[in-house]
C-alpha positions as CSV (number, residue, x, y, z in Angstrom):
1,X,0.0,0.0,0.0
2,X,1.5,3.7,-1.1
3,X,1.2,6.1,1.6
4,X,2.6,9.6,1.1
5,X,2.8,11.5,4.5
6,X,3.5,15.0,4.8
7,X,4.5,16.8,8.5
8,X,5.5,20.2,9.3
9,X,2.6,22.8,8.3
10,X,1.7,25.4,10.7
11,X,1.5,28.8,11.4
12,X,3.8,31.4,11.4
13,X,4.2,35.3,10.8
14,X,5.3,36.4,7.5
15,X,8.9,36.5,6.6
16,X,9.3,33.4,8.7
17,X,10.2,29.5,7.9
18,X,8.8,26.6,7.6
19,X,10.3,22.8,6.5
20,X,7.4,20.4,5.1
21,X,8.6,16.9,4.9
22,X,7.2,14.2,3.0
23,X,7.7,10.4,3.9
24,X,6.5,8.0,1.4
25,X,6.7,3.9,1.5
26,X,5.1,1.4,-0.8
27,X,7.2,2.9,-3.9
28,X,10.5,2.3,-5.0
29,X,11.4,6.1,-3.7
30,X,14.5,6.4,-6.2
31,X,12.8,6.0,-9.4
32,X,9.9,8.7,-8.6
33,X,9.8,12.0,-9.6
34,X,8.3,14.0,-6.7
35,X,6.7,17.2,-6.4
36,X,5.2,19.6,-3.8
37,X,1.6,21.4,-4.7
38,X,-0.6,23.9,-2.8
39,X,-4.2,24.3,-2.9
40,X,-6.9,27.5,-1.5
41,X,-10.4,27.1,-1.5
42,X,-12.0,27.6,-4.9
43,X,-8.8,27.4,-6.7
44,X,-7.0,24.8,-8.7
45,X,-4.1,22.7,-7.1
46,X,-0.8,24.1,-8.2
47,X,2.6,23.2,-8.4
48,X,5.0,24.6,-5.8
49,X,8.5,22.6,-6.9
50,X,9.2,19.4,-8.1
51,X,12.8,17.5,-8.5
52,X,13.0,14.4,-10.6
53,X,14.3,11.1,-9.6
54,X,17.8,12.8,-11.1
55,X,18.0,15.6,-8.5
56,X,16.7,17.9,-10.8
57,X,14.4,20.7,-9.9
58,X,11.5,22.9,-11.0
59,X,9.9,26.0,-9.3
60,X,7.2,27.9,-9.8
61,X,7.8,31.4,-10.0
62,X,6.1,32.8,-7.0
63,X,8.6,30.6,-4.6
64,X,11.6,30.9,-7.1
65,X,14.5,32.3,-4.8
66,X,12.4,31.4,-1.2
67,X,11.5,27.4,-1.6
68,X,13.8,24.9,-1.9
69,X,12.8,21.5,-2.6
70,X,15.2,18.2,-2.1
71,X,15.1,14.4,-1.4
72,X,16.5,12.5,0.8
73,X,16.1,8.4,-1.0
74,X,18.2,6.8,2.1
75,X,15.4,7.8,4.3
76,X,12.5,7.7,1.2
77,X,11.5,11.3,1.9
78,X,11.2,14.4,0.2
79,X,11.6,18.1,1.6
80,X,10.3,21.8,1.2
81,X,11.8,24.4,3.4
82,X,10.1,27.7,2.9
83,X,11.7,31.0,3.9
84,X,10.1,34.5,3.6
85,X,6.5,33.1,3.0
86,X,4.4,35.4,2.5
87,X,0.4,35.6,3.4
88,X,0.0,34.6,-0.2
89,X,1.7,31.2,0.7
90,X,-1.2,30.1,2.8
91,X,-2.8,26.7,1.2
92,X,-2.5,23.4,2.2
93,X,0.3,21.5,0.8
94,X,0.1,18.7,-1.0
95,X,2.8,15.8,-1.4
96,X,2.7,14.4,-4.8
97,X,5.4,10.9,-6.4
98,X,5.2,10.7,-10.0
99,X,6.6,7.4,-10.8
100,X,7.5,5.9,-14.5
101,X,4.7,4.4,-15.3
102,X,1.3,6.1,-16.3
103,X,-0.8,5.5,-13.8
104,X,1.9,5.4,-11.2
105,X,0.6,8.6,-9.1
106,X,0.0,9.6,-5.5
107,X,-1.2,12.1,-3.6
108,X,-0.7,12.5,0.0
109,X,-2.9,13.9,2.3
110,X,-2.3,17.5,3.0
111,X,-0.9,19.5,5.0
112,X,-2.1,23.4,6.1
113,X,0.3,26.2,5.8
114,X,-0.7,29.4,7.4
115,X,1.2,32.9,6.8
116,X,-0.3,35.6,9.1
117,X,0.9,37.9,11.6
């Protein structure tokens, strides 16, 4: 059974930091690509940063320069730390592993990240 589980949401004032952590098991870790998204109310889920089973990495380009995503496979987790959020950062965040097959896709649970002074 695939279980993505992220940890590490909360609240804190703007400017601060936060480090999301992902932990996923029932995959083999090293050949998923694995991504971070974020979702408000009414919106569309969107990505925040990915990095592919290569170490490479994406942003989007609100959190270009303040989000920094990485993986650790030893330990089959991946990471987001988050420095100068801002209130526009509030959304739950979502733990995604993109693996290569199609239909090899997983979503963890959530987890809410608040910005507010």
């Amino acid at each position: 059974q695939v279980q993505l589980v992220e940890s590490g949401g909360g609240l804190v004032q703007p400017g601060g930091s936060l480090r999301l952590s992902c932990a996923a098991s029932g995959i083999i870790f090293s050949f998923y690509a694995m991504a971070w998204y974020r979702q408000t109310p009414g919106k569309q889920r969107e990505l925040v940063a990915s990095i592919t089973s290569g170490g490479s990495t994406n942003y989007a380009e609100s959190v270009k320069g303040r989000f920094t995503i990485s993986r650790d496979n030893a330990k089959n987790r991946v990471y987001l730390q988050m420095n100068s959020l801002k209130p526009e950062d509030t959304a739950v965040y979502y733990c995604n592993a993109d693996g290569p097959k199609i239909g090899l896709d997983y979503w963890g649970q959530g987890t809410q990240v608040t910005v507010s002074s």
